[in-house]
N, CA, C and O atoms as a Tinker XYZ file with bonds, in Angstrom:
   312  protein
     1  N    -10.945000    9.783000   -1.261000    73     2
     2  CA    -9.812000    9.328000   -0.506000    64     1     3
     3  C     -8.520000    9.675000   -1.227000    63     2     4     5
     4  O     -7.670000    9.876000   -0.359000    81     3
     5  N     -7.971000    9.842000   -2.528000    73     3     6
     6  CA    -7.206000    9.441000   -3.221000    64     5     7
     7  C     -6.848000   11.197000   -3.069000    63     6     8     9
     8  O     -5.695000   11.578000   -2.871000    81     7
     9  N     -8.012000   12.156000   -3.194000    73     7    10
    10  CA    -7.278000   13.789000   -3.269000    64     9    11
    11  C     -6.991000   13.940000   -1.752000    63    10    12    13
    12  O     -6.452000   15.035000   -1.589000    81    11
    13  N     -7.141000   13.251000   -0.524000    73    11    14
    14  CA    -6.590000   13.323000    0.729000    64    13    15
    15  C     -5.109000   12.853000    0.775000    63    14    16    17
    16  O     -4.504000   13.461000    1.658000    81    15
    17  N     -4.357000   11.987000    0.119000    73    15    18
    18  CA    -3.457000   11.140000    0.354000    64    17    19
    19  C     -2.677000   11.936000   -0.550000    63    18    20    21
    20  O     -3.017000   12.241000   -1.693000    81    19
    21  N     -1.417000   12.312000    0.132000    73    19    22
    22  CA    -0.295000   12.951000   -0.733000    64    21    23
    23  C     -0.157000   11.878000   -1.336000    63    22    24    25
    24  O     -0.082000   10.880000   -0.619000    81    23
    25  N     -0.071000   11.678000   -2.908000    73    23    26
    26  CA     0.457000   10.465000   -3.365000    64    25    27
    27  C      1.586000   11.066000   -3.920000    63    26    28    29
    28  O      1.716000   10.526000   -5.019000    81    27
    29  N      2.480000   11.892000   -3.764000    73    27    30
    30  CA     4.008000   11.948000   -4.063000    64    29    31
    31  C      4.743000   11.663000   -3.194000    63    30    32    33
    32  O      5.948000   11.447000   -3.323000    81    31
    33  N      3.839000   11.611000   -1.766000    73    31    34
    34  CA     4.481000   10.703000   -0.838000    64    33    35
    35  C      4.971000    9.440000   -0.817000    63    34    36    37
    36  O      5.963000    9.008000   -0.230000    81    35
    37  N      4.007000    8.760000   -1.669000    73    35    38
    38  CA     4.035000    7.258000   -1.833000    64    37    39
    39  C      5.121000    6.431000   -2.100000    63    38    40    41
    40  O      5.489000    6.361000   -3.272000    81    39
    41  N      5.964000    5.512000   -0.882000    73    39    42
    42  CA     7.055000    5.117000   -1.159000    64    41    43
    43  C      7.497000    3.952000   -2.293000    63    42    44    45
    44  O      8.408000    3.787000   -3.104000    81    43
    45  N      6.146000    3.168000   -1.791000    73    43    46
    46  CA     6.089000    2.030000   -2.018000    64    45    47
    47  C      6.064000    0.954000   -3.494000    63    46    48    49
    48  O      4.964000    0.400000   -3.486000    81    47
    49  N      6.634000    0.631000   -4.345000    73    47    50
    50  CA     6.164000    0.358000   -5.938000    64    49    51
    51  C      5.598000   -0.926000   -5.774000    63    50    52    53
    52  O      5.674000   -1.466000   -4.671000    81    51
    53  N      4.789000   -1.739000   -7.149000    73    51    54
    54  CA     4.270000   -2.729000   -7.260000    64    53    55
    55  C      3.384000   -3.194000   -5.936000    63    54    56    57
    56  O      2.719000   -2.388000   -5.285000    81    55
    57  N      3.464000   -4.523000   -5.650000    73    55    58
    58  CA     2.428000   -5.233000   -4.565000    64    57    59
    59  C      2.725000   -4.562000   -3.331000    63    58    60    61
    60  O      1.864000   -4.902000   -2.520000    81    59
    61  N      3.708000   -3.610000   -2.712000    73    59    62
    62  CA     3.258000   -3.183000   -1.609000    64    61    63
    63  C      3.118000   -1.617000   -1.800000    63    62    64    65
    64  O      3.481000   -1.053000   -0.768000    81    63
    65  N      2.798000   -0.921000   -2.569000    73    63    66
    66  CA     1.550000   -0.279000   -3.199000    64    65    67
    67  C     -0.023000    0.004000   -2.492000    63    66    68    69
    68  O     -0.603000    0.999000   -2.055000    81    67
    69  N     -0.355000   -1.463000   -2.643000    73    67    70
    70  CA    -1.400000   -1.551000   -2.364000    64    69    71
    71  C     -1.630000   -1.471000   -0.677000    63    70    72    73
    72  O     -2.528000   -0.783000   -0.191000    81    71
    73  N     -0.613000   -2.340000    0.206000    73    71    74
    74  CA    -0.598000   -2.339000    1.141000    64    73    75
    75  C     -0.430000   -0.710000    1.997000    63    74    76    77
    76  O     -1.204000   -0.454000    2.920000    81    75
    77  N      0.524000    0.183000    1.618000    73    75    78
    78  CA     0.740000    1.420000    1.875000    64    77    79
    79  C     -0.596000    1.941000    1.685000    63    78    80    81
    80  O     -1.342000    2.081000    2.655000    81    79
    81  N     -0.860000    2.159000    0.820000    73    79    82
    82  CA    -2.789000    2.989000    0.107000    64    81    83
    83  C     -3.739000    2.561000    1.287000    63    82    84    85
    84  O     -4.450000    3.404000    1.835000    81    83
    85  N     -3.742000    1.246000    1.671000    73    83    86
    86  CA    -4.703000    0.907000    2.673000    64    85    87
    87  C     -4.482000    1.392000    3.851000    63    86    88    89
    88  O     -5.343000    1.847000    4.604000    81    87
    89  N     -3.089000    1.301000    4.101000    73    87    90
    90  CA    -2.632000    1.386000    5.902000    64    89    91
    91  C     -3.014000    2.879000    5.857000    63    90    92    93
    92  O     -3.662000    3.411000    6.759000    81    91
    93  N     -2.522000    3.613000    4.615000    73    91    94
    94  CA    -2.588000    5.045000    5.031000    64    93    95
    95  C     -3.930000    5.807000    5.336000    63    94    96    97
    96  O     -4.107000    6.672000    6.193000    81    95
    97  N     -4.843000    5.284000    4.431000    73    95    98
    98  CA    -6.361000    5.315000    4.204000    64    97    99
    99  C     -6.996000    5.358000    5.432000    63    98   100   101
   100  O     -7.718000    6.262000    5.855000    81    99
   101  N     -6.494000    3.697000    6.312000    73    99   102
   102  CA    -7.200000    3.679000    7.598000    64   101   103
   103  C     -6.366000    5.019000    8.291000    63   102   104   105
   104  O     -6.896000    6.032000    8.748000    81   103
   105  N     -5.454000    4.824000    8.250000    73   103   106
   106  CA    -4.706000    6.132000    9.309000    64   105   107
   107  C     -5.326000    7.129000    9.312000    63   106   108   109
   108  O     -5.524000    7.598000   10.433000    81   107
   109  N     -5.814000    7.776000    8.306000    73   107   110
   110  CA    -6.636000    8.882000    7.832000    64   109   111
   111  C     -7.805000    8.847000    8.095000    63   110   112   113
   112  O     -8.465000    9.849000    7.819000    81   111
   113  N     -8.570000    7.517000    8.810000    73   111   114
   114  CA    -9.585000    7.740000    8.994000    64   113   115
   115  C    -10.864000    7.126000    8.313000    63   114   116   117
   116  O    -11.973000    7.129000    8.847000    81   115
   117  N    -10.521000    6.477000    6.790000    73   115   118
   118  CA   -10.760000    6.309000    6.197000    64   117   119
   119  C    -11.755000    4.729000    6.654000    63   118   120   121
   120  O    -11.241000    4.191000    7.635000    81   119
   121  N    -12.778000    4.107000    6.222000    73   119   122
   122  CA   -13.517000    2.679000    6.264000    64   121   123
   123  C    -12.772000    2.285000    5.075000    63   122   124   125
   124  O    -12.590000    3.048000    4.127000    81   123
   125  N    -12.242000    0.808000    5.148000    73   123   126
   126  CA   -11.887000    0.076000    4.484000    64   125   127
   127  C    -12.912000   -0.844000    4.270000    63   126   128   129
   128  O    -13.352000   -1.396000    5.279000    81   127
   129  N    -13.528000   -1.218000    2.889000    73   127   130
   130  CA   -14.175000   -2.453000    2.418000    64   129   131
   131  C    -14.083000   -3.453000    1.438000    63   130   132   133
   132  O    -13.332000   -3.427000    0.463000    81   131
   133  N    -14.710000   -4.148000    1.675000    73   131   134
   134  CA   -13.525000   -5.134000    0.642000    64   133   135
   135  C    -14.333000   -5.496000   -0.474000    63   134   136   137
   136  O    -15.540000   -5.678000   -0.313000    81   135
   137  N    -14.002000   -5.571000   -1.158000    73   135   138
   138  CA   -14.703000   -5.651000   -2.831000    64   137   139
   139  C    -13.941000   -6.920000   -3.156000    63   138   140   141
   140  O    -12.749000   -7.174000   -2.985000    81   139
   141  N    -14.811000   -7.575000   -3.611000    73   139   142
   142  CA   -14.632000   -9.292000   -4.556000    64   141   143
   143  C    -14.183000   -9.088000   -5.797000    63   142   144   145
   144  O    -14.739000   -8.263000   -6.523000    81   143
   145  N    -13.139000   -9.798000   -6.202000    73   143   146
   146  CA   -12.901000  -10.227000   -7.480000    64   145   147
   147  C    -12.141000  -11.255000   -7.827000    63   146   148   149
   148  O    -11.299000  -11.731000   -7.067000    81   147
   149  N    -12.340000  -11.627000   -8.844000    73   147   150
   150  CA   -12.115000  -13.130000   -9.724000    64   149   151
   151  C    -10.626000  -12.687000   -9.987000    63   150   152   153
   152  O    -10.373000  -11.491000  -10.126000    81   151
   153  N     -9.518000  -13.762000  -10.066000    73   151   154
   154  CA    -8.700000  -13.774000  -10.936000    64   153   155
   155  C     -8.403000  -14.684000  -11.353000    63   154   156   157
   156  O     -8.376000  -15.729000  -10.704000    81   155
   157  N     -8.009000  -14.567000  -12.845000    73   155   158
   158  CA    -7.772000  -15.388000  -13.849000    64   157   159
   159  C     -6.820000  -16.294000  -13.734000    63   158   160   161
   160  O     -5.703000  -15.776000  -13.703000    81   159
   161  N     -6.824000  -17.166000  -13.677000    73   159   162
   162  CA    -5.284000  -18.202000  -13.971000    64   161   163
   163  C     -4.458000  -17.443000  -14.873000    63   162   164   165
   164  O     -5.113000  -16.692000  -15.596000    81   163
   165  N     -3.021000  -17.414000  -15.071000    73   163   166
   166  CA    -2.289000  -16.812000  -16.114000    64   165   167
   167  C     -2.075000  -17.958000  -17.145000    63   166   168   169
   168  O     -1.962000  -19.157000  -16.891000    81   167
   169  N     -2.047000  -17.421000  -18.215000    73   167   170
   170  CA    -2.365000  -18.463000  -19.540000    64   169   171
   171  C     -0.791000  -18.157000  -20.053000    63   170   172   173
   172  O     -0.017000  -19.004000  -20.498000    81   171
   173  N     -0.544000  -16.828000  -19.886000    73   171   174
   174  CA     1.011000  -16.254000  -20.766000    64   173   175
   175  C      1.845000  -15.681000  -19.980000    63   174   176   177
   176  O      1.491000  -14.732000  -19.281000    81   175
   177  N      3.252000  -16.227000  -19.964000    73   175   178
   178  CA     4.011000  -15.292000  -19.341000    64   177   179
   179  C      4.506000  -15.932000  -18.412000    63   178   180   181
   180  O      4.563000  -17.159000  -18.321000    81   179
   181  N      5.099000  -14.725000  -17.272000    73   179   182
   182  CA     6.012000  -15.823000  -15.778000    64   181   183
   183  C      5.427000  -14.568000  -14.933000    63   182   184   185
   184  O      5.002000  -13.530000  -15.442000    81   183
   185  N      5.484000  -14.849000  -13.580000    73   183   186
   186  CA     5.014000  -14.064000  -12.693000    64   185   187
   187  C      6.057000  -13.125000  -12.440000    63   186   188   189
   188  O      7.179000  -13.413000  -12.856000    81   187
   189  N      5.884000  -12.072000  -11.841000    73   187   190
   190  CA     7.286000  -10.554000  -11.398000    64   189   191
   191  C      7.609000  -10.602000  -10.125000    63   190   192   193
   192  O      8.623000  -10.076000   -9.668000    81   191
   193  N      6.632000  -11.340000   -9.354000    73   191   194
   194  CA     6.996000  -11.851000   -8.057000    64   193   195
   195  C      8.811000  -12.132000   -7.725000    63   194   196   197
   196  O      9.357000  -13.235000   -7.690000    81   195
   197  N      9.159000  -11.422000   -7.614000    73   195   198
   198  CA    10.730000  -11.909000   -6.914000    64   197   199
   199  C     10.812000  -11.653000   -5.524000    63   198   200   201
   200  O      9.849000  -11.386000   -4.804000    81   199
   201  N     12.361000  -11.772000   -5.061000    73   199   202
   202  CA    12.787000  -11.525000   -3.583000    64   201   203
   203  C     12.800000   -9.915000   -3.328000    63   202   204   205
   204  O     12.411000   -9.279000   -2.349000    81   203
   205  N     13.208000   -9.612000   -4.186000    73   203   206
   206  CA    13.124000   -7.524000   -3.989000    64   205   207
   207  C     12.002000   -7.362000   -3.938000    63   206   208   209
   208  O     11.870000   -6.342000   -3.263000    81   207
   209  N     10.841000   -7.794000   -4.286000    73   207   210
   210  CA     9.424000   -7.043000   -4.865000    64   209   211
   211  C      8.882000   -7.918000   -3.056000    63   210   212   213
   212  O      8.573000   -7.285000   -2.046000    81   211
   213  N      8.928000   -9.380000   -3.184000    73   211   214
   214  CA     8.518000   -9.861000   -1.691000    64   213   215
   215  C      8.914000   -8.548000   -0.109000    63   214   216   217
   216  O      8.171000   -7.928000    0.652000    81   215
   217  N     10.598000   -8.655000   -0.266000    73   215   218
   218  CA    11.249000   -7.810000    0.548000    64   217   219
   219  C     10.342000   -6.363000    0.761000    63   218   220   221
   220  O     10.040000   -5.917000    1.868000    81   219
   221  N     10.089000   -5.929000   -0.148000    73   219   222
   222  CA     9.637000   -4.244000    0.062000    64   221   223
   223  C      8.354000   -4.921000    0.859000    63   222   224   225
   224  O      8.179000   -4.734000    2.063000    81   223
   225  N      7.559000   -5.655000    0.119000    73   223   226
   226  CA     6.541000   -5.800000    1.059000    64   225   227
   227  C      6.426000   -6.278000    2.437000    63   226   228   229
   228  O      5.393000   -5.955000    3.022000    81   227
   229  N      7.237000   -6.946000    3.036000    73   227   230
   230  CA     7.767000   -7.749000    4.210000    64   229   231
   231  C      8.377000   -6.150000    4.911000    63   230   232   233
   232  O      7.588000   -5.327000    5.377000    81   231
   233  N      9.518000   -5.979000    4.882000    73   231   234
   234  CA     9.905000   -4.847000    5.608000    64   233   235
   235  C      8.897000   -3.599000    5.338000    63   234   236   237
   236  O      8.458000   -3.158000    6.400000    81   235
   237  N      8.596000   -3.169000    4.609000    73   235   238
   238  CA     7.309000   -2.272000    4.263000    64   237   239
   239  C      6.553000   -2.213000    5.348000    63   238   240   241
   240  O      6.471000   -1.146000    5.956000    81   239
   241  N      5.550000   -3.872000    5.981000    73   239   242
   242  CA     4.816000   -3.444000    6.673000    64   241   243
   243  C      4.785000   -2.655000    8.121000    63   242   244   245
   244  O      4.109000   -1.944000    8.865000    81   243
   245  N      6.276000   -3.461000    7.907000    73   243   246
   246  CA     7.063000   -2.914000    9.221000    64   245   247
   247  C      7.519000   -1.656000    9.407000    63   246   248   249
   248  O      7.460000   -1.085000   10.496000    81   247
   249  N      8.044000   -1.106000    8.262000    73   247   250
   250  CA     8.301000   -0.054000    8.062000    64   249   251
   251  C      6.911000    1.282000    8.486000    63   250   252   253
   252  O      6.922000    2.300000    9.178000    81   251
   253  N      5.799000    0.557000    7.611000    73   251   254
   254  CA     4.878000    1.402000    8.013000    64   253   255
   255  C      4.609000    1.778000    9.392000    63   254   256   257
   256  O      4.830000    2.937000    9.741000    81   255
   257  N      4.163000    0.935000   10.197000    73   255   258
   258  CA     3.858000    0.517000   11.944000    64   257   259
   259  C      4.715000    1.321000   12.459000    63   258   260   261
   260  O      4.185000    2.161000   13.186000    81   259
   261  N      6.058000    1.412000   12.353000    73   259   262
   262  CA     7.015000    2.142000   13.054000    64   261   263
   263  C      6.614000    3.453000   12.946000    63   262   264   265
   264  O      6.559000    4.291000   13.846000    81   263
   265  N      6.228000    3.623000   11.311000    73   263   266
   266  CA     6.005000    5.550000   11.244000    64   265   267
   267  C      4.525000    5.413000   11.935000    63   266   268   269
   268  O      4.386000    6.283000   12.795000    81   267
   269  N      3.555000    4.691000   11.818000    73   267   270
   270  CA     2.177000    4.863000   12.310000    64   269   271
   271  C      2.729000    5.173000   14.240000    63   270   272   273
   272  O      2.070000    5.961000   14.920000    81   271
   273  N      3.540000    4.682000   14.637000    73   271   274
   274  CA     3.856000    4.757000   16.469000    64   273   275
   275  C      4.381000    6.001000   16.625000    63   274   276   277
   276  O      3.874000    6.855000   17.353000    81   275
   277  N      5.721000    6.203000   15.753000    73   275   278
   278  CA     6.314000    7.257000   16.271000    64   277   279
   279  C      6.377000    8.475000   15.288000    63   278   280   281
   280  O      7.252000    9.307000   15.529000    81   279
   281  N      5.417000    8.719000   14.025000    73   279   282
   282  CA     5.562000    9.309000   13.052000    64   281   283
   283  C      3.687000    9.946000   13.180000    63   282   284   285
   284  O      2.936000    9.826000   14.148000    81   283
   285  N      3.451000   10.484000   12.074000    73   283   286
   286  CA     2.182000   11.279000   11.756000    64   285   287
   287  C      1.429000   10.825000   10.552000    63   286   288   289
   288  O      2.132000   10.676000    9.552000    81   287
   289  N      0.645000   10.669000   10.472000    73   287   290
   290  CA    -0.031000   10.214000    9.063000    64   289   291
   291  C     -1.089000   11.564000    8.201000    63   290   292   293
   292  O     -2.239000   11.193000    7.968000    81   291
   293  N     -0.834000   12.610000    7.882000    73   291   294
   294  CA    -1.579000   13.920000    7.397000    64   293   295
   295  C     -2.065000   13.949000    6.152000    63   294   296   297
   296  O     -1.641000   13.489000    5.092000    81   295
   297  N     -3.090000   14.607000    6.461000    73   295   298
   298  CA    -3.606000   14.764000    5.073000    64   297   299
   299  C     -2.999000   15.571000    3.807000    63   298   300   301
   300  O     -1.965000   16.199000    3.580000    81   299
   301  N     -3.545000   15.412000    3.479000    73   299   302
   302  CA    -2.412000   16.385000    1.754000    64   301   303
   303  C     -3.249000   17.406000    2.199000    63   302   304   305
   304  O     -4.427000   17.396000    2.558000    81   303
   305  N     -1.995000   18.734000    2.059000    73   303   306
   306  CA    -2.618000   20.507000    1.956000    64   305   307
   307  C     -3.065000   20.581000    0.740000    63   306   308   309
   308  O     -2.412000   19.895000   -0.047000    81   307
   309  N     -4.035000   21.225000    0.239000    73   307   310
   310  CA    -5.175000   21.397000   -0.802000    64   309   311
   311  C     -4.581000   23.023000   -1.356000    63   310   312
   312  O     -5.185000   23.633000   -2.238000    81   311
């Protein structure tokens, strides 16, 4: 999946990242499955979670949907 997906395309940084990789994946055609995992309580530190990092992801999804209606989703030329 990952040599299909232009990833210099990739707009998206941090937590909506992940969200972009998926939407594009399915666009492409791709089965999405979901794999389990544990996470740890944080013992050290403060979370990076802010309003900019929330924002990208909030307008992001939206952002995506719009290009998925009126835009193209292609594979990377090899």
């Amino acid at each position: 999946m990952l040599q299909t997906i232009d990833l210099d395309g990739v707009e998206f940084k941090g937590y909506a990242f992940q969200i972009e990789m998926k939407f594009t994946a399915y666009k492409l055609g791709f089965i999405i499955k979901e794999v389990p995992i544990i996470f740890v309580n944080r013992v050290l530190g403060t979370s990076k979670m802010n309003t900019s990092i929330f924002g990208e992801a909030f307008f992001g999804v939206i952002k995506l949907k719009m290009r998925s209606i009126f835009g193209r989703f292609n594979r990377k030329d090899n």
